[in-house]
C-alpha positions in Angstrom: -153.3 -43.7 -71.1 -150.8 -45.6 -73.2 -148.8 -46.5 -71.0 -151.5 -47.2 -68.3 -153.0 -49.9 -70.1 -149.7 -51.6 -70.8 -149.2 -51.4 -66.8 -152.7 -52.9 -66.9 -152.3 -56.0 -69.3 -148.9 -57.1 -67.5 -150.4 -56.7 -64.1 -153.6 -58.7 -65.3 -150.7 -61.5 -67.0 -148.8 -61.8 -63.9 -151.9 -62.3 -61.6 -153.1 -65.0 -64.2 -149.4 -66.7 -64.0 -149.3 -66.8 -59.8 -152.8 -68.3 -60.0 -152.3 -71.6 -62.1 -148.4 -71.9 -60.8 -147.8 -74.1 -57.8 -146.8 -72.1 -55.0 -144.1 -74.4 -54.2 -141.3 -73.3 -56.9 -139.3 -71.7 -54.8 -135.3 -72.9 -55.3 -131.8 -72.3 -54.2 -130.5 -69.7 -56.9 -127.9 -71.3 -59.3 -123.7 -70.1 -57.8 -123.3 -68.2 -60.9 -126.2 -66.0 -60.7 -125.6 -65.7 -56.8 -122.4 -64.6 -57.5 -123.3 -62.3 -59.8 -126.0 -60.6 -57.3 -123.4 -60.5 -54.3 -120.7 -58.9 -56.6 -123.6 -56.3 -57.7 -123.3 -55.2 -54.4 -119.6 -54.7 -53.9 -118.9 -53.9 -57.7 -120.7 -50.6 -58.9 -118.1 -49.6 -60.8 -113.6 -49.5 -61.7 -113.7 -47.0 -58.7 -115.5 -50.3 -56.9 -112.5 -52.3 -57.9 -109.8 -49.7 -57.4 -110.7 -49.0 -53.8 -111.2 -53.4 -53.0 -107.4 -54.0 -54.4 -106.0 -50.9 -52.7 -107.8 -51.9 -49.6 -106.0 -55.3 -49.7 -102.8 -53.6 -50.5 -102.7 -51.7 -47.3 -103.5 -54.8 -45.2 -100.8 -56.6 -46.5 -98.4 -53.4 -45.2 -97.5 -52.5 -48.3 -95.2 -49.1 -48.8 -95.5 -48.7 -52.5 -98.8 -49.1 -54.5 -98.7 -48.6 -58.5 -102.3 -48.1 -60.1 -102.5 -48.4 -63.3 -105.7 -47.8 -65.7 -107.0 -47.7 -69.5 -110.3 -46.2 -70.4 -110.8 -45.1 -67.2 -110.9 -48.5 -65.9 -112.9 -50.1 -67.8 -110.9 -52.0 -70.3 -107.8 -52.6 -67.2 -107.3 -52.0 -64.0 -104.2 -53.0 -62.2 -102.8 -53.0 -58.7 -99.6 -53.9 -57.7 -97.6 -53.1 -54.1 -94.9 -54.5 -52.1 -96.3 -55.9 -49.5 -96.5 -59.0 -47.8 -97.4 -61.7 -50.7 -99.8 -64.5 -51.3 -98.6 -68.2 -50.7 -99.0 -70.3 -53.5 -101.1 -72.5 -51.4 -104.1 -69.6 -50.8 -103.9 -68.3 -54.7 -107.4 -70.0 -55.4 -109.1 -69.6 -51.9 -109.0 -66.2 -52.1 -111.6 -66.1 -55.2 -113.8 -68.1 -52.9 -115.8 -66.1 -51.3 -116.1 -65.5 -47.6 -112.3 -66.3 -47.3 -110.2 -64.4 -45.6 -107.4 -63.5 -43.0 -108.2 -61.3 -41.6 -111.1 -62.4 -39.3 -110.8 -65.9 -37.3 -113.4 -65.6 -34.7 -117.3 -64.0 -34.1 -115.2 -61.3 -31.9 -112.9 -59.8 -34.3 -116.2 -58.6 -36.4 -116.7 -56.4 -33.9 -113.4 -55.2 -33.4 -112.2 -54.7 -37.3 -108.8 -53.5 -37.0 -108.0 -53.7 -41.3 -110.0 -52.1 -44.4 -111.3 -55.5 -45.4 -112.8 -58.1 -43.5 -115.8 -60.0 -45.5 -113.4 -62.1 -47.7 -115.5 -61.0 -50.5 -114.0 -58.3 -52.5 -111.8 -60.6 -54.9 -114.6 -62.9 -55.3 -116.7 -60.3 -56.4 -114.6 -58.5 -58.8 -113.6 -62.3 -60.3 -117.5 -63.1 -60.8 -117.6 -59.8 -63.2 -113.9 -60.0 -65.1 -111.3 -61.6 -66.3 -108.7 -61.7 -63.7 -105.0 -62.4 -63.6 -103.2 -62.6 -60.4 -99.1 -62.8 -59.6 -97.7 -63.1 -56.1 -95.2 -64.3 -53.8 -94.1 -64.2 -50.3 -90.6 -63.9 -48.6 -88.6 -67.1 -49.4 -90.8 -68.5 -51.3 -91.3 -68.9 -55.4 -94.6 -67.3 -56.8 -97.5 -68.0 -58.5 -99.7 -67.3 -61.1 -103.3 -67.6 -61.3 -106.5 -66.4 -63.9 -109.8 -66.5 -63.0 -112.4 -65.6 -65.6 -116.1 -64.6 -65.0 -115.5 -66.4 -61.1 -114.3 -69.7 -62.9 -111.0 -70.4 -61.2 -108.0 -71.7 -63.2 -104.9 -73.7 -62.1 -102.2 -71.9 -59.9 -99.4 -72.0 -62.0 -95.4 -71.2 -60.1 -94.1 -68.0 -61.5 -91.1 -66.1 -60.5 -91.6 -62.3 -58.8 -90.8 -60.2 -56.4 -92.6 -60.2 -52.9 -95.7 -58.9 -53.3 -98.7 -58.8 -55.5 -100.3 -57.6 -58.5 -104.2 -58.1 -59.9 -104.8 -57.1 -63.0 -108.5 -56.8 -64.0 -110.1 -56.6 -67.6 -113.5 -56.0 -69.5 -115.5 -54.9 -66.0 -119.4 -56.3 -66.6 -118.2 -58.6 -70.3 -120.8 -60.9 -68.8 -123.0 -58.3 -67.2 -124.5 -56.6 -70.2 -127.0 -54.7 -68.0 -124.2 -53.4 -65.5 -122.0 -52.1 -68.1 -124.6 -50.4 -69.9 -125.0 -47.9 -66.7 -121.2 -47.0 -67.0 -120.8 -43.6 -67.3 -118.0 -41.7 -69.6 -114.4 -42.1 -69.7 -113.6 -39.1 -67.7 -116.0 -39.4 -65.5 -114.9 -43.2 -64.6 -111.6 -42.0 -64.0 -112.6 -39.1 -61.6 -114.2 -40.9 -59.3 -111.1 -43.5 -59.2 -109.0 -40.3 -58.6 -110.9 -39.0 -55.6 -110.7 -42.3 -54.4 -107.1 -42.7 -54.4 -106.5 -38.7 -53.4 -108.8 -40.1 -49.7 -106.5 -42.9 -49.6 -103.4 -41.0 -49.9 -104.2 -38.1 -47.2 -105.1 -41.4 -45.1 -101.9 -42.7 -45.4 -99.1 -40.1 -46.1 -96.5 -42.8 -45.6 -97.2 -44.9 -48.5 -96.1 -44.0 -52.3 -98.6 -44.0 -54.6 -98.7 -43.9 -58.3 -101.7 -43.7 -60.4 -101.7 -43.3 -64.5 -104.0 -43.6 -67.1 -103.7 -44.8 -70.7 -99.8 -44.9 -70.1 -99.9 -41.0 -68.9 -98.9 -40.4 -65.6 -101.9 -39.0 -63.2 -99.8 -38.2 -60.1 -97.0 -39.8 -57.6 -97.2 -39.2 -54.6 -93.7 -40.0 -52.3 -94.0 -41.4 -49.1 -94.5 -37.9 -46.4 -94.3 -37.5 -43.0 -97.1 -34.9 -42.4 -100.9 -35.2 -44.5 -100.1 -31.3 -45.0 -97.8 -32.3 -47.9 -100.9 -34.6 -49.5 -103.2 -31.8 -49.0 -100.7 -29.0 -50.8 -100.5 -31.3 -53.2 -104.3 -32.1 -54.1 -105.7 -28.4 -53.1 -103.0 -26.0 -52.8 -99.5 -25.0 -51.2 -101.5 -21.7 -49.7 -104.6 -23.6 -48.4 -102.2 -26.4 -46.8 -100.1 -23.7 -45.3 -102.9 -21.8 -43.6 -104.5 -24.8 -41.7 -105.7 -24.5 -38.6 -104.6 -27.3 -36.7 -106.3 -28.7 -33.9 -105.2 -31.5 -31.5 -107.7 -33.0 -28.5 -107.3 -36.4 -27.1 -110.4 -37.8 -24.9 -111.2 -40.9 -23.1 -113.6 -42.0 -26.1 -111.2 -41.4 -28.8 -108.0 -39.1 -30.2 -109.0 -36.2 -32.5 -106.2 -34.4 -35.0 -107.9 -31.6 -37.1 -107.1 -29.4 -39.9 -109.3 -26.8 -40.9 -109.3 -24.3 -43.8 -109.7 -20.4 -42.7 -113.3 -19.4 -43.3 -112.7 -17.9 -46.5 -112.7 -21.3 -47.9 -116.0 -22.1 -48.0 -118.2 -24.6 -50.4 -122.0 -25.0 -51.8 -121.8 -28.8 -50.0 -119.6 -30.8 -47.6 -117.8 -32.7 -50.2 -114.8 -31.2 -49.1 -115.0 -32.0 -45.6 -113.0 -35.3 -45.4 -113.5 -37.8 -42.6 -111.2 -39.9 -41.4 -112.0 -43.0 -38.9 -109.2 -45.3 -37.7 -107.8 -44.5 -41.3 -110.2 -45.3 -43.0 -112.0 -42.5 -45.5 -116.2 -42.4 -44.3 -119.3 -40.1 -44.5 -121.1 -39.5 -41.8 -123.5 -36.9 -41.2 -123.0 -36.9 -37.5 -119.5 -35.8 -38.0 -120.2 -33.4 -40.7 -122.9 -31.7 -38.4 -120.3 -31.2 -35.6 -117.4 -29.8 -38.3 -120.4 -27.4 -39.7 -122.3 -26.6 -36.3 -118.4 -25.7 -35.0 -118.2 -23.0 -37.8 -121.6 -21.6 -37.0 -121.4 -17.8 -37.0 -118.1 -17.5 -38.7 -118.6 -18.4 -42.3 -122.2 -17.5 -44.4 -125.2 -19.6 -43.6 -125.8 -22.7 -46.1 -122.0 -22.6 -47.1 -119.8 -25.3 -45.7 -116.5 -25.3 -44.4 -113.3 -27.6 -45.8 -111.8 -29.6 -43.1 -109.9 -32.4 -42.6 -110.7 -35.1 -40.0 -108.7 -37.5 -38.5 -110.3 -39.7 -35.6 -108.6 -42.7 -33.9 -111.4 -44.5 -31.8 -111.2 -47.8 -30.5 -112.6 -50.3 -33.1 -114.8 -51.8 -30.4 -117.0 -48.9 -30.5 -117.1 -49.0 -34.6 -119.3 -50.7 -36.6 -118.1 -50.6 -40.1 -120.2 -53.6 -41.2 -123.0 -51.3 -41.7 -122.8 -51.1 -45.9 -121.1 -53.8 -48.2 -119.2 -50.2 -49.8 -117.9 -49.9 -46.1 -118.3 -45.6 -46.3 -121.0 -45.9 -43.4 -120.0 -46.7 -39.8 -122.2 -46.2 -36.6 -120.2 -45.1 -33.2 -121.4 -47.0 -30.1 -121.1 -44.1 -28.0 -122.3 -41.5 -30.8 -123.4 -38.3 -28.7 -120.3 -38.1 -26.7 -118.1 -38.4 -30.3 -120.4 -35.5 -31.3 -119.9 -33.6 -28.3 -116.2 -34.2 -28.2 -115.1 -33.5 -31.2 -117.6 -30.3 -31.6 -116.6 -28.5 -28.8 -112.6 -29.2 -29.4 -113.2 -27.7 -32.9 -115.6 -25.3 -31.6 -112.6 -23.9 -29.1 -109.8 -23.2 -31.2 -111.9 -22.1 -33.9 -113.2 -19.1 -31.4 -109.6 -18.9 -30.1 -108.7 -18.3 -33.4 -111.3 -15.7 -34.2 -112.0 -14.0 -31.3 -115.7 -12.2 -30.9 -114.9 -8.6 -30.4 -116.5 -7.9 -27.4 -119.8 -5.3 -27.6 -118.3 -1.7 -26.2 -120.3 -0.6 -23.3 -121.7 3.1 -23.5 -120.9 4.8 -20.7 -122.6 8.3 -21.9 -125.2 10.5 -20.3 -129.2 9.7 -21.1 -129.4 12.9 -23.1 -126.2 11.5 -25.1 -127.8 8.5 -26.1 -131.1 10.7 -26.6 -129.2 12.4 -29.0 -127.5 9.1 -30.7 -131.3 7.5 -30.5 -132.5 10.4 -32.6 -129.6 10.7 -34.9 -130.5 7.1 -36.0 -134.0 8.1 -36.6 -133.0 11.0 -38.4 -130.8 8.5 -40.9 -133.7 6.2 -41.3 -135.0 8.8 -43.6 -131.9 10.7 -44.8 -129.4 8.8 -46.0 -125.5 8.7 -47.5 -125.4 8.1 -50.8 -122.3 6.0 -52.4 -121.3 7.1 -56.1 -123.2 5.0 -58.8 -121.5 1.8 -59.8 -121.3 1.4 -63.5 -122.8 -2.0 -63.9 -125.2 -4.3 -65.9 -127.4 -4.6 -62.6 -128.8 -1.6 -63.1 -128.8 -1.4 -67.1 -130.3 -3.2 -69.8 -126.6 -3.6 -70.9 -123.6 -3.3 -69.6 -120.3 -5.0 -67.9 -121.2 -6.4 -64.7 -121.0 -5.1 -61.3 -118.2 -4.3 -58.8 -114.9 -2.7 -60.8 -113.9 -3.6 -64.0 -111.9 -7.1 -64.8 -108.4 -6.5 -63.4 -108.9 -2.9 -62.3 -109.5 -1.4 -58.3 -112.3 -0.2 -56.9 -113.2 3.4 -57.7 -112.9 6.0 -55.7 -115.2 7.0 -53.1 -116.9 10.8 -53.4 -117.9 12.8 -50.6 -121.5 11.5 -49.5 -124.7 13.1 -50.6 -128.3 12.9 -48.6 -131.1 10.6 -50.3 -133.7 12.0 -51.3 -136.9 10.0 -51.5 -138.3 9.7 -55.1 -141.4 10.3 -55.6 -142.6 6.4 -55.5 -141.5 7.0 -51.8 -138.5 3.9 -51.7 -136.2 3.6 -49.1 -133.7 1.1 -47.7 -133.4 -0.2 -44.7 -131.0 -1.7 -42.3 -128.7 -2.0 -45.6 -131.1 -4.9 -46.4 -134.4 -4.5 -47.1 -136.1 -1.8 -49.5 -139.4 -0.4 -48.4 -141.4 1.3 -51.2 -144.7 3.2 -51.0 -147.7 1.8 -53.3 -151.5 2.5 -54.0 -152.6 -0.4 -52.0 -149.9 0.2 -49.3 -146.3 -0.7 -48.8 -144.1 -3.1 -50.3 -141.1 -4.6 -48.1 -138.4 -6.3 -50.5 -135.6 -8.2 -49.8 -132.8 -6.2 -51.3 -130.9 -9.3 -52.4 -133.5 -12.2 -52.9 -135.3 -9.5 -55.1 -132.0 -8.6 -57.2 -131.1 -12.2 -57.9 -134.8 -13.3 -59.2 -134.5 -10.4 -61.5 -130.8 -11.6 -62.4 -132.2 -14.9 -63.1 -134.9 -14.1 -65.5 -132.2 -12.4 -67.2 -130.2 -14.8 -67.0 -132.3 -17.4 -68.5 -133.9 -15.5 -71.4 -130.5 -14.9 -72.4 -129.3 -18.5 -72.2 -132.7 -19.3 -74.3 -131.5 -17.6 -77.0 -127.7 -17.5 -76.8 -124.9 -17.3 -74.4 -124.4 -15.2 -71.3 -121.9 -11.7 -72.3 -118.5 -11.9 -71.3 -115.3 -9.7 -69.9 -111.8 -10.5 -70.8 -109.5 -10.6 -67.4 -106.6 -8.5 -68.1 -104.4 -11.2 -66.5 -106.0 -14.6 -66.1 -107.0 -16.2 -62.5 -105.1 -19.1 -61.5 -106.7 -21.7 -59.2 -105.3 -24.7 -57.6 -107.5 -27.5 -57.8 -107.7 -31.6 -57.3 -107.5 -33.7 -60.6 -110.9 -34.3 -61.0 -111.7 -30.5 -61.4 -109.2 -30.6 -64.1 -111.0 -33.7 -65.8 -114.9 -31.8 -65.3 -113.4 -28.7 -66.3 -112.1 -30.5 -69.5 -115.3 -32.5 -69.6 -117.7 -29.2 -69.6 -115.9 -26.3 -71.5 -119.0 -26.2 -73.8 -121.2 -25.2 -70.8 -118.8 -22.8 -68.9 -118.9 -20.8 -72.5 -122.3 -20.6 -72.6 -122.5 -18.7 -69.1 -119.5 -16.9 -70.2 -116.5 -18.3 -68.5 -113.5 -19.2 -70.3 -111.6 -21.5 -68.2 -109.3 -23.8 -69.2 -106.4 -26.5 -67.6 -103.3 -24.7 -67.1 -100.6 -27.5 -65.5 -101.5 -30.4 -63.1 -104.1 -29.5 -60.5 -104.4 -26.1 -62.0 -107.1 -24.2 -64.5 -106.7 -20.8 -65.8 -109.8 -18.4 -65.7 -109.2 -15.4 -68.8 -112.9 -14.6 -68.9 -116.1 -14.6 -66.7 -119.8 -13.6 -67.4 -120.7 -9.8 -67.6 -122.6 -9.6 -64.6 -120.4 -11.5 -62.4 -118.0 -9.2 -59.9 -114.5 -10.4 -60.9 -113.8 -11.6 -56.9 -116.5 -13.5 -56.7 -115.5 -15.3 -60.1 -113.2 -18.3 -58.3 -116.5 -18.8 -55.9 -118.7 -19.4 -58.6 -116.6 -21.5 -60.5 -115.5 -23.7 -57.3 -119.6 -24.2 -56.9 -120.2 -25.0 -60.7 -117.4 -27.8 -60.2 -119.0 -29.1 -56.8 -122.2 -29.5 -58.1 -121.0 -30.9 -61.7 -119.2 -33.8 -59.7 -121.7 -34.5 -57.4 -124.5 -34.5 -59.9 -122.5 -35.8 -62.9 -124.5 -37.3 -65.9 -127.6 -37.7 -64.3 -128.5 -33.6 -65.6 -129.0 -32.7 -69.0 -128.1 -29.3 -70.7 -130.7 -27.3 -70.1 -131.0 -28.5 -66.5 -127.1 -27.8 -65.6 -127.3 -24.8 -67.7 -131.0 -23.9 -64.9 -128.3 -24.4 -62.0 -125.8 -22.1 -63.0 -128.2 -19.9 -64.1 -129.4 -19.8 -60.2 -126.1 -19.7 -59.0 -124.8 -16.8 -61.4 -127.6 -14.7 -60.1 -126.9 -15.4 -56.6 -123.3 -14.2 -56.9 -123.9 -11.3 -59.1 -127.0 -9.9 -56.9 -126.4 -7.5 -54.3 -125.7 -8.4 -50.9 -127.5 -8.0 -47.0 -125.7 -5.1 -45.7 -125.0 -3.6 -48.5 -125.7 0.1 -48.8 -127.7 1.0 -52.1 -127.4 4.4 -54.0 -130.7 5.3 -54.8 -130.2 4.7 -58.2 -129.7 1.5 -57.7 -132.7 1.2 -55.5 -135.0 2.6 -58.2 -133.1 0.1 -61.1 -133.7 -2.9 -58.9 -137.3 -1.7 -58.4 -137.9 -0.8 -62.4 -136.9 -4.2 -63.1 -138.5 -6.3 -61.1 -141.5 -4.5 -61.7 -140.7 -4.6 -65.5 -140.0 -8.1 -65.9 -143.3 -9.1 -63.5 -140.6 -11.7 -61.7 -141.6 -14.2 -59.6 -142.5 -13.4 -55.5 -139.5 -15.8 -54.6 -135.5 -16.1 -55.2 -134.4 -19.6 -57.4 -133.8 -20.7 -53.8 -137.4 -20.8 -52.9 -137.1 -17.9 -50.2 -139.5 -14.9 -50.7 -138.4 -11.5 -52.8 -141.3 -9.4 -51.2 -143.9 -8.9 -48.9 -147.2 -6.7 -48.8 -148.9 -4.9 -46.0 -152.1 -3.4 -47.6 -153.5 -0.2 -46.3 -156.4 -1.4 -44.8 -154.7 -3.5 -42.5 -152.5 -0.8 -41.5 -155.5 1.2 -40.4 -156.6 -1.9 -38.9 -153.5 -2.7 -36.8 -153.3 1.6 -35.8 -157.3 1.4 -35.1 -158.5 3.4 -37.9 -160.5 0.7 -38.6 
């Protein structure tokens, strides 16, 4: 009610204001705080600046681009390549804004052909800085120039070698507001790292260097194939099993690499688009690179693939966002089509269907088959027990224990139905008999809801069990995982992982939560880091500790298909029935359904 009446009293004020002001005030807004609103749009943040300086650096056919940054970008930021130069002459026109070379007439907006094209990026990052700029072209001397908060100071001659070099300092010192939303040092830093990682698998043949408060961050040699960039940032074993494909079309020219479909993740981050080199989301392509895995990999996972699409510009619109990430194709459908169904074929190529056998027995053979079936809807083979915390109070997870094999299977044993009258069906769903009628579960949804209010009264209290690997898990991953790994070691611990950086672009696992099967520990954790990077700082504690929570259960819970002692049936049942769970996974789906026995006798006319 507070708050209400506050809203009240300011809406009431402002009313009063419009009513005894003329309604003729309005005037053109001063440069400097136009300025300051046009650079809002183009500088969100270092990454913001990294990616306009880089741009320019490719336009001016640079081969060799050093980055270097303090404080994740805040404090400096600095650019320098080998390309073609400034002329002493241009050193203050290109802080104006809206100047550029890159477009001379109306046409050549619709026909971009460069990464930039608006003439505003340096003006922007100028109206928010302090800025220092040294250049020079073939032949001719160089210059220097400073330009501080957009005020632009005298070009000054300067000796160096062809090229140039921006430096950038104190992001937002006159932008109070802006820089207040700036998130942590490490977090800065990994979004200027993915940022260079797109540009460098968009252009293999330029060397790139990045480093961070004088430490090195990578360097990346020039290459001839983007397989070296991608060994580098995800792995020499994901790089080397690529599947390549290659389709060239009347609309545009398609190259393709994509990741076998045990590489899956929880969003399409790592699905990496690339139009007429330049790095882009678009959800029409990342339907076509998903849609062309449908029926291969698990449903709601998404596959990692690299795009590369060479189209003619005329049918791009990349003036869509000031950022430049969103483009709109003239001829969209046909790209969709085109590139699904060349993906589409060599991924079925790849992984052929196995063809249905056809059953060329008598009718009293497939009588006897029919009945058979019946027969094992009731009586079924029962695996041995696993020794697990699924189906205990206590315990150490399920699956095999950390670093050991399965166990051994024993000679199968029928099922007999306990008294409650529980059975499973189609390795999927558990049907159990009750007063009122029958209960149908969903063997997995069920499992993980019970898995997750364990989870969570555990994490209320303390922190989630764990088992030591014998040998610790190494994963190859992209320097940003390294930095949220680094960034969120409290919160692994407290769901029991113990993962740490072990060497560039890799992190050690030596211990994962109790419940957890130990191959499904490198999934989980890939997820956690997907989610942490995409989310970020926006999440507190509690909420990010709610998510893994969900996902822990998920991975931990028993599968579709998978065939249930009747122990486990039972323990599953006991539990949920214990712990009164909720009817519905974390996901939202439903755990169980009821049929009463009044509408059976109904539906069978007994009623």
């Amino acid at each position: 009610m507070k708050l209400d009446g506050w809203v009240h009293r300011c809406y009431n004020s402002r009313c009063s204001m419009l009513r005894g002001a003329r309604m003729s005030r309005i005037r053109r807004l001063p440069k400097e705080i136009a300025e300051k609103i046009a650079a809002g749009e183009v500088v969100e943040r270092p990454a913001s600046v990294v990616k306009e300086l880089l741009e320019n650096a490719i336009d001016a056919g640079a081969s060799h681009v050093v980055i270097e940054l303090e404080d994740g970008g805040t404090k400096l930021v600095s650019v320098s390549d080998d390309g073609e130069g400034i002329a002493s002459e241009d050193m203050s026109l290109v802080f104006e804004r809206h100047s550029t070379s890159k477009l001379q007439t109306l046409d050549d907006l619709y026909a971009v052909k460069t990464l930039g094209f608006r003439g505003e990026a340096l003006a922007s990052v100028a109206a928010v800085s302090r800025v220092e700029m040294v250049s020079a072209t073939a032949g001719q001397p160089g210059a220097h120039v400073e330009v501080t908060g957009g005020e632009i100071g005298e070009v000054k001659p300067e000796g160096a070698p062809v090229g140039t070099r921006v430096v950038v300092r104190d992001l937002f010192f006159n932008t109070p507001a802006r820089k207040k939303f700036l998130k942590k040092q490490s977090t800065e830093l990994g979004h200027i790292t993915t940022l260079v990682q797109n540009f460098a698998m968009a252009y293999p043949n330029i060397h790139l260097e990045l480093s961070h408060n004088h430490r090195k961050v990578f360097s990346l040699p020039q290459v001839t194939d983007v397989r070296e960039r991608v060994a580098h940032f995800f792995g020499s074993e994901l790089a080397r099993d690529l599947i390549e494909v290659t389709h060239t079309a009347e609309l545009l020219r398609l190259r393709a690499l994509l990741a076998p479909r045990q590489h899956t993740r929880a969003n399409s981050r790592s699905q990496f688009i690339f139009v007429n080199y330049r790095y882009v989301r678009d959800a029409l392509l990342v339907g076509a690179i998903t849609h062309a895995y449908r029926g291969f990999i698990e449903s709601g996972r998404y596959p990692v693939a690299f795009l590369f699409l060479e189209i003619d510009p005329a049918d791009v619109d990349v003036n869509v966002h000031p950022t430049k990430l969103e483009i709109r194709f003239r001829n969209s459908s046909q790209v969709y089509a085109s590139v699904l169904s060349a993906l589409r074929a060599e991924l079925e190529k790849t992984w052929p269907r196995t063809a249905l056998p056809i059953d060329e027995g008598t009718l009293d053979e497939r009588r006897a088959r029919i009945k058979q079936k019946i027969g094992d809807f009731f009586l079924r083979a029962e695996r041995p027990t696993r020794q697990s915390s699924l189906w205990e109070s206590t315990g150490t997870g399920r699956g095999t224990s950390a670093g050991q094999g399965p166990a051994p299977a024993g000679p199968p044993s029928p099922l007999v139905l306990p008294v409650r009258g529980v059975m499973q069906l189609h390795n999927t769903y558990l049907v159990e008999e009750t007063e009122e009628g029958v209960r149908i579960s969903d063997q997995h949804a069920l499992h993980e809801r019970v898995l997750f209010h364990q989870i969570r009264s555990t994490l209320s209290e303390s922190s989630i069990g764990s088992q030591q690997l014998l040998t610790p898990q190494m994963m190859s991953v992209t320097e940003q995982d390294v930095l949220t790994v680094e960034e969120h070691g409290e919160l692994f611990a407290k769901v029991g992982l113990d993962v740490k950086p072990a060497g560039p672009r890799t992190i050690a696992i030596s211990a994962i939560p109790q419940v957890l099967p130990t191959d499904e520990a490198p999934t989980f954790l890939r997820d956690a880091l997907d989610k942490l990077q995409e989310e970020g700082e926006e999440k507190s504690l509690d909420e990010h500790l709610e998510e893994l929570a969900s996902a822990l259960a998920c991975r931990a819970a028993v599968k579709a298909g998978e065939q249930l002692s009747r122990q486990e049936i039972e323990s599953i049942i006991k539990r949920a029935d214990d712990a009164e769970v909720q009817e519905t996974c974390p996901h939202g789906r439903p755990t169980t359904l009821y049929i009463t026995l009044d509408e059976l006798e109904r539906r069978f006319g007994r009623k």
